[in-house]
C-alpha positions, 0 to 999 in steps of 0.5 A, a space after each residue: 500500500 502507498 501513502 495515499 492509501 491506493 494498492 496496485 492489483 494484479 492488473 496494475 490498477 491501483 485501488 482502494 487498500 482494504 481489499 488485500 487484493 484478496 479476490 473476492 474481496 477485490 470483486 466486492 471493491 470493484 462490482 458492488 462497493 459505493 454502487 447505488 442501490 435502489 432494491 429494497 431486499 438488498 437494503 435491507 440485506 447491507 444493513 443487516 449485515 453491516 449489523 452483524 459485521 460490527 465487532 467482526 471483519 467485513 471480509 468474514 461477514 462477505 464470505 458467509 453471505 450466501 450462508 446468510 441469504 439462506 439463513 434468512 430467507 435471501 432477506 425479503 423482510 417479508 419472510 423474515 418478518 415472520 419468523 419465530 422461535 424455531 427460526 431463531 433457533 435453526 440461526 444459531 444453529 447454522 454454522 454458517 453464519 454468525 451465531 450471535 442471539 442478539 444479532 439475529 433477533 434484531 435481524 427479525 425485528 429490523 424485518 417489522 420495522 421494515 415493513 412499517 418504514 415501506 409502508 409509511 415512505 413506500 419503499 425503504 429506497 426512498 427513506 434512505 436515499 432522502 438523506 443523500 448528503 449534498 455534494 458541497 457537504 462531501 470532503 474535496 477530496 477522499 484520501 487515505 486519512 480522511 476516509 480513516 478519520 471519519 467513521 461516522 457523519 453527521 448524516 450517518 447520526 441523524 439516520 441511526 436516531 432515527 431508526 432507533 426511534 422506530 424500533 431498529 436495532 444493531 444501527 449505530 452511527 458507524 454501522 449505518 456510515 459504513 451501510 452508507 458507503 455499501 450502498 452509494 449513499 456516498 462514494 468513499 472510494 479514494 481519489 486515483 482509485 481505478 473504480 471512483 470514476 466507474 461509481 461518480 457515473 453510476 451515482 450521476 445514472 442513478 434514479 433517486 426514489 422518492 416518497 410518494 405524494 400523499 393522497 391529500 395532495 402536496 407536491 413530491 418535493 414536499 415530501 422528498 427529504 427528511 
């Protein structure tokens, strides 16, 4: 790794260091990381996750996912809504997973409030994507020692109060910063990394979800932000 925090990989492009050039993990960096996303199952899925990473490796969480998606039902909080103490119990039986009891019952409680939050907004896509910090707001550059020197946001705050307001759990500040950063809420990718370019054009293509208007009338720009 360099100073400014970039790692040359097998094909000579630099990245972001915290791969390993391990190469799944180097997919995961390239394919998904910083990439917006707008479907609800897989919001659900980088949150609960990022919930169980906490305290863990994100490699080790990134190499039980598919144990994971079986494990809950590929996350369609639907499903996972529902589940009850056999569930729990098949959970902390799974070797594949992390046995966490704590872990697992917020997993199925986050499912309820999940719900609730797409019935109140429409979609979790459009709760979460209301709280995109401005541009302006953003560092003017994305280095080795900024990315390190913040864990969390002022945004990353005000979304995990929130959400431990209505009823989720295992979201603290860090844990919504780093789902956050999974799901291109922000691009954290370090400036000279191969793949910033790649994510600012995915972000700039990105159609934004927005709450829907309510019945009573109110213009869309109403509601949009939270």
């Amino acid at each position: 790794m360099t100073t400014n925090g970039l790692l040359d990989g097998p094909d000579g492009r630099p990245r972001c260091f915290w791969h390993g050039n391990l190469e799944d993990y180097t997919r995961y960096h390239d394919e998904e990381w910083g990439r917006p996303v707008g479907n609800d199952i897989r919001l659900f899925e980088k949150i609960c996750l990022e919930g169980f990473q906490s305290g863990l490796s994100w490699l080790t969480i990134l190499r039980k996912r598919e144990n994971f998606r079986s494990a809950f039902a590929g996350f369609d909080f639907e499903k996972v809504a529902r589940f009850g103490d056999d569930d729990v119990a098949r959970c902390l039986a799974d070797k594949g997973i992390v046995r966490h009891r704590g872990k697992i019952v917020s997993t199925i409680n986050n499912a309820a409030r999940a719900l609730e939050m797409r019935d109140e907004f429409g979609s979790l896509a459009a709760y979460f994507w209301a709280y995109e910090p401005a541009a302006h707001t953003r560092p003017a550059r994305m280095d080795h020692a900024t990315l390190l020197a913040n864990p969390t946001t002022e945004v990353s705050t005000r979304i995990s109060k929130d959400l431990k307001k209505r009823g989720w759990s295992f979201v603290g500040p860090t844990t919504v910063y780093a789902f956050m950063q999974a799901m291109g809420l922000v691009n954290d990718h370090l400036d000279g990394c191969c793949i910033r370019e790649a994510v600012e054009k995915d972000r700039a293509a990105f159609a934004r979800p927005v709450r829907p208007e309510p019945s009573g009338g109110g213009s869309r720009a109403d509601t949009r932000r939270i």
